[in-house]
N, C-alpha and C positions, 0 to 999 in steps of 0.2 A: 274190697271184697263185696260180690252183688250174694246180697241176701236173699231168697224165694221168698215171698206171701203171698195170703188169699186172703181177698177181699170178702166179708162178710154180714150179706143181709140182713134185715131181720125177717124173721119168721114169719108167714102168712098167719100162722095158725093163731098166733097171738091176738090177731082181731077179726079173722073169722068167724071166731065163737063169742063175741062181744053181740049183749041181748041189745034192744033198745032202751031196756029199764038202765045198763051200765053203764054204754054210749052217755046216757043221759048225766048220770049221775061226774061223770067223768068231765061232764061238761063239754062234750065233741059236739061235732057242726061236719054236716055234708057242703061240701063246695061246690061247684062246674066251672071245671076250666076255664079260664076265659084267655088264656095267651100261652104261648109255648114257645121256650122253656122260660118255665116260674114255677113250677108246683114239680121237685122233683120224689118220687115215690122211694120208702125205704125198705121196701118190700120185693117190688122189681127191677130197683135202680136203675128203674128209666123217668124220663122225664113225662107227665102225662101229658096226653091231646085234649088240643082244645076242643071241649064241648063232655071229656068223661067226668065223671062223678068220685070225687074222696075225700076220704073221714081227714079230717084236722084233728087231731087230738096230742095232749098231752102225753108224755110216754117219760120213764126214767129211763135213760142209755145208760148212766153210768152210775151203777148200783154198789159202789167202793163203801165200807165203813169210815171213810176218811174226809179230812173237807172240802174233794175234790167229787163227790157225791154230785149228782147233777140230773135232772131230765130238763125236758122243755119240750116245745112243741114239735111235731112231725105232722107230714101226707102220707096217705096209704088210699094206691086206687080202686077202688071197689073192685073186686073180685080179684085181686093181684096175684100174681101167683110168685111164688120166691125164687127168685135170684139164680140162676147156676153159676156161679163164676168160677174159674180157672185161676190157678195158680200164676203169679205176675199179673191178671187180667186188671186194669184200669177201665169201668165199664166209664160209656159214653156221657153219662148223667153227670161224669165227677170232672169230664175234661174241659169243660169251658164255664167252670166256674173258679171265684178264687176261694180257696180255700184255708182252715186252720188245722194243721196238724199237730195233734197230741201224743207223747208216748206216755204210756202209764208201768209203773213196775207191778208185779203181779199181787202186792194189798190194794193197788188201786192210787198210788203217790203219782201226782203229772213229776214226769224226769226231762221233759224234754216237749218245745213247744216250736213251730214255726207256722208261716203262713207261706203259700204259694198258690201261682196259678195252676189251674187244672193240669192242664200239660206238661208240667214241669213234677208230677207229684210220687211218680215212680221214685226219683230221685232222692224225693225228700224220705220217701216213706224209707229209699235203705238209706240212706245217713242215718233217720232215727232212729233204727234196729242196728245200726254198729252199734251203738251203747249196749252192752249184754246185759246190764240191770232191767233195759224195757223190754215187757211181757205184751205189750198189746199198743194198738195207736186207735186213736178217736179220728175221727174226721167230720168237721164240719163247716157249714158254708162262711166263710170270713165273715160278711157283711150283716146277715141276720143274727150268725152264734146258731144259728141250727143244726143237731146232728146228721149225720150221712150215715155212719158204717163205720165198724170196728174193724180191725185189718192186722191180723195173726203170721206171726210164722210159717211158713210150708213145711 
């Protein structure tokens, strides 16, 4: 049975209003591009161009009371503006990498883990929603353990 989701940025607004006193204190770092695709944005969910400008920083994705609690680092490209994605939409930024797939039930428990390549993640993402315990899936890039995007039922 094929499942619906949507794919789910994060929010501009969460570091738009970040002063340079917090930036700081947060321990962020501006970059510029220097190759593409490498620095994908979790904001736009696109991958940047070389030569723009974005924050590095720290960020908690997954804000569970449980031992599955987790942030780590993220890009976001200056001035990014957030995400529209569509229901089933796979944006471009997730298809030619590999990835980790997480299901979590809704306290935040991982129920369900795999790894695949980009293009293959439609797939993964409904097998891991047949399980009706999982509330939500993480995604992030295989190789570094970086987060992507949280990915909901439609």
């Amino acid at each position: 049975m094929k499942i619906d989701f949507l794919i789910l940025p994060l929010d501009s607004s969460l570091f738009n209003s970040l002063s340079h006193s917090e930036l700081e204190a947060a321990n962020a770092k501006w970059l510029e591009v220097d190759i593409c695709p490498g620095y994908p944005c979790r904001v736009s969910l696109e991958d940047a161009k070389v030569g723009e400008r974005l924050l590095l920083l720290s960020y908690t994705h997954h804000k569970a009371t449980t031992p599955y609690q987790s942030s780590g680092p993220i890009f976001v490209r200056e001035n990014a503006i957030t995400a529209e994605t569509k229901v089933n939409e796979i944006p471009y930024m997730l298809r030619h990498r590999l990835l980790s797939v997480r299901g979590y039930s809704n306290d935040g428990t991982m129920l369900e883990a795999d790894v695949t390549e980009g293009d293959e993640l439609e797939k993964h993402i409904n097998g891991i929603f047949q399980n009706a315990d999982v509330d939500y899936i993480q995604i992030h890039n295989a190789k570094p353990g970086c987060f992507n995007c949280t990915v909901v039922r439609a």
